[in-house]
C-alpha positions in Angstrom: 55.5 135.3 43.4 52.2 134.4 43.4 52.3 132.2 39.9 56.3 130.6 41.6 53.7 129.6 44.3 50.8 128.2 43.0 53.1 126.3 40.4 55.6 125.1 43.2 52.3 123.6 45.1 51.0 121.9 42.4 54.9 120.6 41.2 55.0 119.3 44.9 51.4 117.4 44.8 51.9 115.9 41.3 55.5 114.5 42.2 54.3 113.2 46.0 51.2 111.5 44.2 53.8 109.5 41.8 56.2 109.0 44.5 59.0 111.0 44.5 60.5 112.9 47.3 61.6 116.4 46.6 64.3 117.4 49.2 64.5 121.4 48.1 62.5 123.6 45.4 64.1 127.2 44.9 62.6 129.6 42.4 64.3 132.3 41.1 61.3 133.8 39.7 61.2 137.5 37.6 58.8 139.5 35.6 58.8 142.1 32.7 56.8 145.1 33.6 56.0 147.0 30.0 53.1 150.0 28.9 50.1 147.9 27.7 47.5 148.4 24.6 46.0 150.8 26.7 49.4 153.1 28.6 49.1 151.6 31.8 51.7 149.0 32.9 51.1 144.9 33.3 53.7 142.2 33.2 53.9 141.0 30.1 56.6 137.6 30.7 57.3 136.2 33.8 59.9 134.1 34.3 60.5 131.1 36.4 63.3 129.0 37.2 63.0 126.3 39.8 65.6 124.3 40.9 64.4 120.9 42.5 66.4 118.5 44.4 65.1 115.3 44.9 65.8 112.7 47.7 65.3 109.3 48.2 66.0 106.1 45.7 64.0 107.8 42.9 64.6 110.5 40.3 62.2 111.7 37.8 63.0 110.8 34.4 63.4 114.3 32.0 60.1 113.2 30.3 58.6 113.1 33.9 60.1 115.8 35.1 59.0 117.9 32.0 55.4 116.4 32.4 55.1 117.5 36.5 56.1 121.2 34.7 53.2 121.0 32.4 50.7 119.7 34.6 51.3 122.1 36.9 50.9 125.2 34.9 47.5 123.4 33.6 46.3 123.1 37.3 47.6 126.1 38.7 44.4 128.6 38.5 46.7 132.2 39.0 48.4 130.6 35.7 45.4 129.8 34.0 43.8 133.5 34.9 46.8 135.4 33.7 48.1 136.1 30.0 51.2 137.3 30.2 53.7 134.8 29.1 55.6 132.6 30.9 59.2 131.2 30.6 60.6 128.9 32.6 63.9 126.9 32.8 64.2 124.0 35.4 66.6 121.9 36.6 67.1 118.9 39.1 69.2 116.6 40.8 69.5 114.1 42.8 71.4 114.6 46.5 73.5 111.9 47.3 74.6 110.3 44.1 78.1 110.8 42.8 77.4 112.2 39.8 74.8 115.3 40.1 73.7 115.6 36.9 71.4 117.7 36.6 68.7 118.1 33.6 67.7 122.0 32.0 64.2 122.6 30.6 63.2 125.0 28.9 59.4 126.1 27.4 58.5 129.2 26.1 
């Protein structure tokens, strides 16, 4: 929850900064708990999968989209002190527009 969170927060900022409006952001995040090097357990994947609405006359672009993604992993400090692996898949749409396409990433 806490990585979901931090990477929501910063996905929120870096979108409002270029102008978009994001209506709703679910997460539907999970992790792997698994025996370590050592016996004990940690979470070795974690997996996120936001779905973002956006609002308004303006729609990220999938390259923009994607980019919001990756900037906010590299900003998000609970990302950048864990090292389990993370997964995510995202997808987006528009509300309003007759056609809701909607655009799946994936990075592994």
């Amino acid at each position: 929850a806490a990585r979901s969170g931090c990477r929501m927060l910063s996905f929120l900022a870096f979108a409002a900064k270029e102008g978009f409006v994001v209506d709703t952001y679910r997460d539907d995040a999970e992790g792997v708990l698994a025996r370590d090097a050592s016996g004990g357990s940690s979470i070795s994947v974690v997996g996120l999968r936001p779905r973002i609405t956006f609002a308004g006359g303006r729609r990220p672009t999938p390259a923009e989209f994607e980019a919001f993604h990756h900037e906010s992993h590299e900003s998000c400090f609970i990302a950048r002190s864990v090292e389990s692996e993370v997964r995510w898949v995202a997808a987006f749409q528009r509300r309003g527009q007759a056609d809701r396409k909607s655009v799946i990433l994936m990075h592994e």
